[in-house]
C-alpha positions in Angstrom: 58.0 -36.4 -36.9 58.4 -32.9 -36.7 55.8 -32.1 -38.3 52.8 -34.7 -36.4 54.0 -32.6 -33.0 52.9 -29.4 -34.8 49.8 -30.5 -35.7 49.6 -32.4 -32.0 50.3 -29.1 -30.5 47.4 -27.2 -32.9 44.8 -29.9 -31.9 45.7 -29.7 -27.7 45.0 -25.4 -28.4 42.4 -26.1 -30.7 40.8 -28.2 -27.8 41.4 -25.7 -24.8 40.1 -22.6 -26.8 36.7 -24.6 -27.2 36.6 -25.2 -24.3 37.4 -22.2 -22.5 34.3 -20.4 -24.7 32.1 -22.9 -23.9 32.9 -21.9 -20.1 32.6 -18.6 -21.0 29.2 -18.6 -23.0 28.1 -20.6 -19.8 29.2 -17.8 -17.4 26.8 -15.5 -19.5 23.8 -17.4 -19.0 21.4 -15.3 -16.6 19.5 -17.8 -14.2 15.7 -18.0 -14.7 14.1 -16.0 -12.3 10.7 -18.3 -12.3 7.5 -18.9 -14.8 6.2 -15.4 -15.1 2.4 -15.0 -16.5 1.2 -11.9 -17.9 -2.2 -10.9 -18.4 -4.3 -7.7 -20.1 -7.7 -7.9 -19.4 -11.6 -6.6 -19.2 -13.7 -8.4 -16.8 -16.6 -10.4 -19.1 -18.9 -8.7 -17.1 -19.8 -5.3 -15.2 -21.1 -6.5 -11.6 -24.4 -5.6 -9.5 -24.2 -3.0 -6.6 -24.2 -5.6 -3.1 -22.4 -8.7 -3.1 -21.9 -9.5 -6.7 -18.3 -10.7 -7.5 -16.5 -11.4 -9.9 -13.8 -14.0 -9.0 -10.0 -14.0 -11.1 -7.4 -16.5 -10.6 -3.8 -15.9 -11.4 -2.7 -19.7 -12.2 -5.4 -20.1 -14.3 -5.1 -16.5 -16.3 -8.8 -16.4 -16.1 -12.2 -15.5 -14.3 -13.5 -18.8 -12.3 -16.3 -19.9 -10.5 -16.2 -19.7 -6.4 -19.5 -20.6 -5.0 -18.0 -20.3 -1.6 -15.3 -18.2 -1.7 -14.3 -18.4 2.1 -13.1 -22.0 1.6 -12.2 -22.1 -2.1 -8.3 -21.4 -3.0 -8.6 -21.2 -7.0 -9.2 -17.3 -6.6 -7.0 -14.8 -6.2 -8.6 -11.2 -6.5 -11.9 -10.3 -7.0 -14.1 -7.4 -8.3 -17.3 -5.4 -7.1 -17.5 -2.5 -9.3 -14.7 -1.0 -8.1 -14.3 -3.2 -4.7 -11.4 -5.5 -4.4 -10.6 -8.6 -2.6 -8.1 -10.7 -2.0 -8.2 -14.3 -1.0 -6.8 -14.3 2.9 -8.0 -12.2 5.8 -11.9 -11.7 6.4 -12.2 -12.8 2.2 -10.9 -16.4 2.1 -8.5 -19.0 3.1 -5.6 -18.3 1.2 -2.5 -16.3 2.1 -3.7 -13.2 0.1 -3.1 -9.5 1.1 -1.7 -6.7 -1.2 0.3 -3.7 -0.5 0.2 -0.1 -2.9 3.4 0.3 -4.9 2.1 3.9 -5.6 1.4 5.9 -8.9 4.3 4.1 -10.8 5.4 3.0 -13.9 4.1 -0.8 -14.2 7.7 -1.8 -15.6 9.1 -0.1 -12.9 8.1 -3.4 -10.2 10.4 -5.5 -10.1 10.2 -7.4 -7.1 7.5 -8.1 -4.5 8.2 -7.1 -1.1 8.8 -10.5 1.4 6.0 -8.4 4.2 4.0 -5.5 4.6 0.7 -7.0 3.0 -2.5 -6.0 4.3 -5.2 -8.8 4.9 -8.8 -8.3 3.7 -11.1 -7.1 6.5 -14.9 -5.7 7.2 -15.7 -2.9 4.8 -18.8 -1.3 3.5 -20.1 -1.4 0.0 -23.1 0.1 -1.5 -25.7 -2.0 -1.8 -28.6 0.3 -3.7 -29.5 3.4 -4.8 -32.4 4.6 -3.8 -34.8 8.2 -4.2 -33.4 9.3 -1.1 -29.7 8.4 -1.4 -27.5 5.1 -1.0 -27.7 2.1 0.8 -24.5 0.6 2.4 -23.7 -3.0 3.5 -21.8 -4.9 5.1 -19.2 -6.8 2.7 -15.3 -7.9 2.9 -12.3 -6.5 0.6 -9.1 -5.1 1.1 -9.0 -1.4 1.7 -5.8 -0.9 -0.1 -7.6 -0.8 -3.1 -9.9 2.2 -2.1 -9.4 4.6 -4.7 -8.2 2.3 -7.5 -11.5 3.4 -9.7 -12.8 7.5 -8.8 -16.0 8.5 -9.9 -15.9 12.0 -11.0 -19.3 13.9 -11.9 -19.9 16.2 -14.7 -23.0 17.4 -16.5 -23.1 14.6 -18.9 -23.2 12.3 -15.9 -20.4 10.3 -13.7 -16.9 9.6 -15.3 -14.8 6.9 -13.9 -10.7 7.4 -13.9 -8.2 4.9 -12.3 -5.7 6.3 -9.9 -3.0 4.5 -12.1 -1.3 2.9 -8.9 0.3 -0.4 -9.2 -0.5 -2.9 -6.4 1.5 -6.5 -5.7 -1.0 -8.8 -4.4 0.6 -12.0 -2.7 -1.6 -15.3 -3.9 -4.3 -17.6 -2.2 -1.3 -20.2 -2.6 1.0 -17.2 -1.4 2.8 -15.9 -4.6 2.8 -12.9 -6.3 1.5 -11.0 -8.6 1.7 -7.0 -9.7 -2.0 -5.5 -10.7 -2.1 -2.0 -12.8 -6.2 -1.5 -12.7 -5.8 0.6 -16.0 -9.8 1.8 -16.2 -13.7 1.1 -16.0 -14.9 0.7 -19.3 -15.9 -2.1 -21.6 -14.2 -1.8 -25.4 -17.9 0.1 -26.1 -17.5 2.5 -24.1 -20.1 1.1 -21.2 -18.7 1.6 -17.7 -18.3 -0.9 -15.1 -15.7 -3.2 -16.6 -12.5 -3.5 -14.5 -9.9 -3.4 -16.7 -6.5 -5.5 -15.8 -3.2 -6.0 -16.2 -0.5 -7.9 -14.2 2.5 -9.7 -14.3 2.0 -12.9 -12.0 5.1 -15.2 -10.4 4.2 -18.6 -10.9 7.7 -19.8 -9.7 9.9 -19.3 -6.7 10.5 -16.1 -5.5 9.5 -12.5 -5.8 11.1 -11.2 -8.9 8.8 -9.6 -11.9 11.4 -10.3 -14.8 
C-alpha cells in the first residue's frame, strides 16, 4: 500500500511539471506580427521620357498591367525613370501616399507611421530632349521621391546614384510597405532600370518584422 501512494504521488508531480512547461513554452511564443512579403528587384524594363510607366503591385510581388491607372487598385507604386507614384492622390484611387524615412539602414524600419503620408499631386516630368534643351510636361507622382535617383555628369557621360533613403509607402488597399530604391542600372550595366527592394505588410498592422 505504501508503496502504490509513492508511485501515486510521482505520477500527480510527473503530471503538474508537464504541465507547468507546457505553460511556460506557450508563454514564449512571440505573436505573429502579420504576412510580411519581401521583394529585390530590377524593373523588366527601362521607361520612355513622358508618360511611360511602369506599374508594381505589392500583393502580387510583381509588375502588372494598368491601362487606366486612375480607377484600377492592383498598383501600388510606379516608375518613370526616376519618377514615382503612388496609387491615391492626383495618381489613383487607392489610399496611397508615402513619407521619407531618411538615409537609413533598411533593417532599421520597423514600423510604418499610422499618418504623415503625402498624397500624389501635379508635377512636371521631362517629356524630350531636344537641340535646344528639355521639354517638360505635365504628369502626376509623389514629390517625396524627388531625389531618389541623381544624375551626376562626368566626362564619360551622366552617372546615376540613389540617395539610399528608405521610404514606407501606405498601399492602394491602404497597407504598407518600406521601399530602399537601391540604383539605376540593369545587371549589364545599361542605365534606366529602377532597382527595388521592400518589405511589404500583407496583414494587420504596421510592423516590418
Amino acid at each position: 500500500m505504501k508503496n502504490f501512494k509513492l508511485v501515486f504521488i510521482a505520477l500527480i508531480s510527473l503530471v503538474m511539471v508537464s504541465t507547468s512547461c507546457t505553460k511556460d513554452e506557450d508563454e514564449q511564443v512571440a505573436p505573429q506580427s502579420g504576412d510580411l512579403k519581401t521583394g529585390d528587384v530590377i524593373l523588366s524594363r527601362k521607361t520612355d521620357y513622358g508618360n511611360d510607366w511602369i506599374y508594381y503591385s505589392f500583393t502580387e510581388g510583381k509588375e502588372v498591367d494598368s491601362t487606366d491607372h486612375t480607377t484600377s487598385l492592383t498598383w501600388d507604386i510606379a516608375f518613370n525613370r526616376y519618377n514615382v507614384r503612388t496609387n491615391g492622390g492626383e495618381s489613383g484611387n487607392g489610399e496611397g501616399g508615402a513619407y521619407d524615412a531618411g538615409e537609413v539602414d533598411f533593417s532599421s524600419v520597423l514600423e510604418a507611421n499610422d499618418s504623415g503620408y503625402t498624397v500624389d499631386d501635379t508635377i512636371q516630368i521631362v517629356e524630350a530632349f531636344t537641340g535646344q534643351g528639355v521639354d517638360f510636361m505635365t504628369s502626376t507622382g509623389n514629390d517625396i521621391f524627388k531625389g531618389c535617383i541623381e544624375m551626376q555628369h562626368g566626362n564619360q557621360g551622366p552617372s546615376y546614384e540613389a540617395n539610399d533613403h528608405v521610404y514606407v509607402v501606405k498601399t492602394a488597399n491602404g497597407k504598407y510597405a518600406k521601399v530602399w530604391i537601391k540604383g539605376y542600372y540593369s545587371e549589364d550595366g545599361t542605365s534606366g532600370f529602377i532597382n527595388m527592394k521592400y518589405a511589404y505588410q500583407a496583414g494587420d498592422g504596421r510592423r516590418f518584422e
